[in-house]
GUSEGU-800099 format. One line per 8 residues: number of its first residue (from 0); their letters; for each residue x negated, y, z negated of C-alpha. Coordinates in steps of 0.05 Angstrom, whole numbers, plus 32768, in hexadecimal, padded with zeros to 4 digits. Layout:
<rs>
NUM	a	X,Y,Z ~ ...
</rs>
This chain:
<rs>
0	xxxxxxxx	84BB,815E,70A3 ~ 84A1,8197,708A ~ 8464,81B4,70AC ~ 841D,81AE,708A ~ 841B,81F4,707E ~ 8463,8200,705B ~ 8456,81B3,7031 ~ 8430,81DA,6FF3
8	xxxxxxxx	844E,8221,6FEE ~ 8437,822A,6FA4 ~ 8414,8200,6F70 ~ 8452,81E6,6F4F ~ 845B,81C3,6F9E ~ 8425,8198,6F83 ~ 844D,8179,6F49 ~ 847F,8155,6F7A
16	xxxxxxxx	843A,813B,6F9C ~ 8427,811A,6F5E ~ 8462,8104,6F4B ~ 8470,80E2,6F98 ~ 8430,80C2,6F8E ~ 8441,80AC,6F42 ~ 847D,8088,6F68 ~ 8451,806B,6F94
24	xxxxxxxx	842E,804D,6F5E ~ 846B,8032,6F38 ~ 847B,800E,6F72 ~ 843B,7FDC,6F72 ~ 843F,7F9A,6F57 ~ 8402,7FB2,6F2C ~ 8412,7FEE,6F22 ~ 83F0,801D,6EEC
32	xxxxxxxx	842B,8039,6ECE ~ 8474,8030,6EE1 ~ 849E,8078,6EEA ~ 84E1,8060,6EFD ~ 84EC,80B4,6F0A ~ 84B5,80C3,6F34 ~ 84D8,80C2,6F67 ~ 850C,80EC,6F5A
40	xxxxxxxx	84EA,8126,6F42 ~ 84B8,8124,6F81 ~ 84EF,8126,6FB6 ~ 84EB,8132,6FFF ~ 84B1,8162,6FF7 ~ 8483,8135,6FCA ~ 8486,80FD,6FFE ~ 8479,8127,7036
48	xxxxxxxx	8441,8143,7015 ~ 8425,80F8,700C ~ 842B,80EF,7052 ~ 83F9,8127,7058 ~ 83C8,811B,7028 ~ 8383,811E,7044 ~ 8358,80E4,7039 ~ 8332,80F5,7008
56	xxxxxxxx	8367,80EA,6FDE ~ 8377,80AB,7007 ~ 83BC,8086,6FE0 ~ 83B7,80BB,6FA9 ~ 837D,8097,6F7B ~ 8369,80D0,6F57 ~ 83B3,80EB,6F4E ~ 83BA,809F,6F32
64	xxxxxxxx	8380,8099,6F02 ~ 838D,80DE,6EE6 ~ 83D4,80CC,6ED5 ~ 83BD,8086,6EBC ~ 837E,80AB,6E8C ~ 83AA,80DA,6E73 ~ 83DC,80AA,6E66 ~ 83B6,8084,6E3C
72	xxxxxxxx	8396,80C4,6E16 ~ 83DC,80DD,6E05 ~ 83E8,80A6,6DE4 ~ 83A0,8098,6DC0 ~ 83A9,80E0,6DAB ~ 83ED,80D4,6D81 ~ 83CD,8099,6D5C ~ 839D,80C7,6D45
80	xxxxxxxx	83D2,80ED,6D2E ~ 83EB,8120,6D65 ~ 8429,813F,6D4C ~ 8441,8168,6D8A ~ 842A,8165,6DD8 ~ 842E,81AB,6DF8 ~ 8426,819E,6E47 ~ 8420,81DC,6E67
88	xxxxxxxx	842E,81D7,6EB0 ~ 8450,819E,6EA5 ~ 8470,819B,6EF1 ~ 8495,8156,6EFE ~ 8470,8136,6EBF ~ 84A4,80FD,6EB0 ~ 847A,80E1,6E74 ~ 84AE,80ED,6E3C
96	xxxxxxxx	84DD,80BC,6E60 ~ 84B4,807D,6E6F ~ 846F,8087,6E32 ~ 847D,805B,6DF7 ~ 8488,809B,6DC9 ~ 8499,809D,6D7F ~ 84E2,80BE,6D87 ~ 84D0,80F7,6D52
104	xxxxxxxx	8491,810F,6D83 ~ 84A0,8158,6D97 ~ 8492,815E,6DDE ~ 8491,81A4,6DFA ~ 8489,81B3,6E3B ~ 847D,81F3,6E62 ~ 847E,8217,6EAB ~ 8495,8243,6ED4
112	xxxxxxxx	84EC,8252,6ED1 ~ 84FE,822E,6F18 ~ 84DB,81F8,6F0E ~ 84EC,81EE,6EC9 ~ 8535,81F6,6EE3 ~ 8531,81C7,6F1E ~ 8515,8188,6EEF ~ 854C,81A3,6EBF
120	xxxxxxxx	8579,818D,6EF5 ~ 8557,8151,6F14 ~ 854F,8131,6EC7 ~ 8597,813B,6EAD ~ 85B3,8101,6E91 ~ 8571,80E2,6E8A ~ 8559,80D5,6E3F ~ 8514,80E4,6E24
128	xxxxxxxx	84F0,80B5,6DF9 ~ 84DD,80F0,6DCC ~ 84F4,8132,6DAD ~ 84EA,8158,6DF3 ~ 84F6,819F,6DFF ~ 84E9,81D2,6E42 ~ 84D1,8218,6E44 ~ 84D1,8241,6E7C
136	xxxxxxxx	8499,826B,6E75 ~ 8460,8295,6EA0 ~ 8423,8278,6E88 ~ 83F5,82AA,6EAB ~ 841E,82E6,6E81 ~ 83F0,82E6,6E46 ~ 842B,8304,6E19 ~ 845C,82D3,6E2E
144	xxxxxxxx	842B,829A,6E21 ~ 841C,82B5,6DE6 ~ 8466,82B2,6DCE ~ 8473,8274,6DED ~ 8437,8251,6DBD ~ 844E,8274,6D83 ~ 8492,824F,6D94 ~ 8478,8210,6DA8
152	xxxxxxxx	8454,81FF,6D75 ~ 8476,8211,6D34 ~ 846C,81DA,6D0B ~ 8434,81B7,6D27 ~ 83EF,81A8,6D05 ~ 83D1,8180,6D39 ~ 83E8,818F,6D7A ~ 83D3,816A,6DC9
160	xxxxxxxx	83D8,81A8,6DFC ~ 83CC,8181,6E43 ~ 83CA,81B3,6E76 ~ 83C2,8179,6EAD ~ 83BE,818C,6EF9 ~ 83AE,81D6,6EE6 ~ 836C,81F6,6ED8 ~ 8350,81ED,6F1E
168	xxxxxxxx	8385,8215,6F43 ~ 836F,8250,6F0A ~ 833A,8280,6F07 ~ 8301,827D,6ED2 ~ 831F,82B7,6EB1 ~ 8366,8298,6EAC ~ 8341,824E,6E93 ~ 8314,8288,6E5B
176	xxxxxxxx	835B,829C,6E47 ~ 837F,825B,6E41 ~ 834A,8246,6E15 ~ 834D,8286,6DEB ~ 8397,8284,6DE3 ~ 8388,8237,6DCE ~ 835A,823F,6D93 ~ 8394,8243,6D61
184	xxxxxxxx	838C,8217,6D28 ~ 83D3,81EB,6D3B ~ 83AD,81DC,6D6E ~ 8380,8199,6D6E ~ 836F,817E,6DBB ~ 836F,8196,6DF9 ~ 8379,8165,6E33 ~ 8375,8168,6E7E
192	xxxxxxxx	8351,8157,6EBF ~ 830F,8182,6ED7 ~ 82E2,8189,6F16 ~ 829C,819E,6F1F ~ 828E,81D4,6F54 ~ 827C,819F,6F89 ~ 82B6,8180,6F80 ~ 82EC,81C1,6F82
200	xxxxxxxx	82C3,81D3,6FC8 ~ 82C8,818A,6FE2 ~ 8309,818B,6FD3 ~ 8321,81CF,6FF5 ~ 82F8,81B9,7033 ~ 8324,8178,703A ~ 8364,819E,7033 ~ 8363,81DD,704A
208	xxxxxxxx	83A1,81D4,7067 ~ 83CB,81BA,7035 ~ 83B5,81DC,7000 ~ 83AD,8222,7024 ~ 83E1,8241,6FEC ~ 83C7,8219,6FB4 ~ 8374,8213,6FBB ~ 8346,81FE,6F83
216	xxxxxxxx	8322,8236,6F5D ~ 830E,821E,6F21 ~ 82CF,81EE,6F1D ~ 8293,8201,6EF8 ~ 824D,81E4,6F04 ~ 824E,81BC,6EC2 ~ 8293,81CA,6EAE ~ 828D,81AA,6E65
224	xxxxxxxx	825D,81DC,6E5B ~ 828F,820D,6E73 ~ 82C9,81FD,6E40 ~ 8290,81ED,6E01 ~ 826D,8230,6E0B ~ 82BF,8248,6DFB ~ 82BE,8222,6DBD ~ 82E0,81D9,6DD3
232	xxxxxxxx	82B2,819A,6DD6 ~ 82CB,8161,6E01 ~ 82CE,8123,6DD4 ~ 82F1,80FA,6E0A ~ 82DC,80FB,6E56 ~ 82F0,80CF,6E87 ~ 82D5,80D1,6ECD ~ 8309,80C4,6EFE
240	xxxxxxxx	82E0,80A0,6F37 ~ 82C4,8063,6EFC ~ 830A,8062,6EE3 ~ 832A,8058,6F2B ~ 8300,801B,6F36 ~ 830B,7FF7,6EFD ~ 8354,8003,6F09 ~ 834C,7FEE,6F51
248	xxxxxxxx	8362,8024,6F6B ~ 8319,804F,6F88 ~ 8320,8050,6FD8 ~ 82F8,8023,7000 ~ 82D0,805E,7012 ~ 82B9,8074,6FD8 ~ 82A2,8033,6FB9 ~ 8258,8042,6FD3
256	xxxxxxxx	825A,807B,6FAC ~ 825E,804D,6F68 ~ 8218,8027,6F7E ~ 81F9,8066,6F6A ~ 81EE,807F,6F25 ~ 8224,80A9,6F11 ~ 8221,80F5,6EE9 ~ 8226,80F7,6EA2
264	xxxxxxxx	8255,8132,6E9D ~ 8234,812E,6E50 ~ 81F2,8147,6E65 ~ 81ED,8192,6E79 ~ 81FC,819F,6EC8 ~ 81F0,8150,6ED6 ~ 81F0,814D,6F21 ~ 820A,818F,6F36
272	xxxxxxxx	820B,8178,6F7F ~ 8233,8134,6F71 ~ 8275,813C,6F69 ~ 8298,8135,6F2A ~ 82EC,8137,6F0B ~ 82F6,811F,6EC7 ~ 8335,8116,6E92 ~ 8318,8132,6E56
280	xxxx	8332,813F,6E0E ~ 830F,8181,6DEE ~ 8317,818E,6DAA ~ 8301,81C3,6D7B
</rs>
């Protein structure tokens, strides 16, 4: 096995850890969700990576509930009349094999060339439930991005851009120019999962070793402050630690922490000190 150090090289290391614990999942009797390719796509790295996970994230609950949320948004979103999903980032995503997806849906997804290439790989032979199609693409090149939207979304009216697993390994400025390069009128949601500040710090304490080449940056104070003070108001929020326990799935340890009242991420900077990770749906 790899050591700790060498587990998470880079952020796109963390896909195969979502996607081991997404196989994980699959594998319970009561499972959430069932990804018959988790495992595939997560390999030899993604499992070793699970046997490192600190325990905090204790049996991957949060990685669980996120998928699970978003899951369940995605598909909320199309009956209200999505027309494309545009996940950015889109690592080891499997969800155009195994969502119940109207065959017509155009599914784009984008990231970085070798990673796009390897899942090429991994996934041939395997058949989408949509119209999917892969980009390669350096999302932090604003010009490239900026092609690679004008690409993407030709067509579409009423577009999903998830951008799950991302913000928090960015910088404010790169989250300010995401949403810039987002307010295009093709353009009608904007879904992923956010942290407050306590919560990006907490974090980083916890794994300072695994994630030494991938730590947490972004997490304002009251971040949907942050993203409606850009122009996007959250219209869906979903806090991942009241989600996890009605899904069974909150650690043993953290179940004191639901005897107390929790933040309203609604109400400006809540409980700044509490921490706090959401899957919200912005829209403009």
């Amino acid at each position: 096995m790899a050591e700790t150090a060498e587990l998470i090289t880079n952020v796109s290391d963390t896909a195969r850890w979502v996607a081991a614990f997404r196989a994980v999942e699959s594998a319970r009797p009561d499972a959430l969700f069932d990804d018959p390719l988790a495992d595939l796509v997560a390999g030899e790295r993604g499992r070793d990576i699970v046997g490192r996970t600190p325990r905090l994230m204790h049996n991957g609950w949060s990685l669980i509930t996120r998928t699970k949320l978003i899951d369940d948004l995605i598909l909320a979103t199309i009956a209200q009349g999505c027309d494309l999903v545009l996940n950015l980032a889109a690592g080891m995503d499997t969800r155009p094999y195994r969502l119940e997806l109207p065959a017509e849906l155009p599914w784009v997804e984008g990231d970085l060339p070798g990673l796009i290439a390897e899942k090429n790989q991994l996934l041939a032979g395997q058949s989408p439930r949509c119209a999917l199609t892969r980009t390669a693409v350096d999302l932090a090149d604003p010009e490239a991005r900026q092609r690679f939207l004008d690409e993407a979304l030709a067509g579409a009216q009423r577009a999903l851009v998830l951008t799950e697993g991302l913000v928090y390994y960015l910088t404010d400025d790169d989250v300010t120019g995401l949403a810039a390069a987002f307010a295009r009128p093709e353009i009608a949601w904007w879904a992923m999962d956010v942290n407050n500040a306590t919560l990006v710090k907490r974090m980083n304490r916890s794994t300072t070793e695994l994630l030494a080449n991938a730590p947490w940056r972004f997490g304002p104070v009251d971040p949907l402050r942050f993203f409606a003070d850009l122009g996007w108001t959250a219209d869906e929020v979903e806090p991942l630690t009241s989600a996890a326990r009605r899904y069974r799935r909150l650690p043993w340890f953290l179940k004191p922490v639901m005897l107390f009242p929790q933040p309203d991420p609604r109400k400006p900077a809540g409980r700044p000190w509490q921490p706090w990770s959401s899957v919200v749906r912005f829209s403009r």
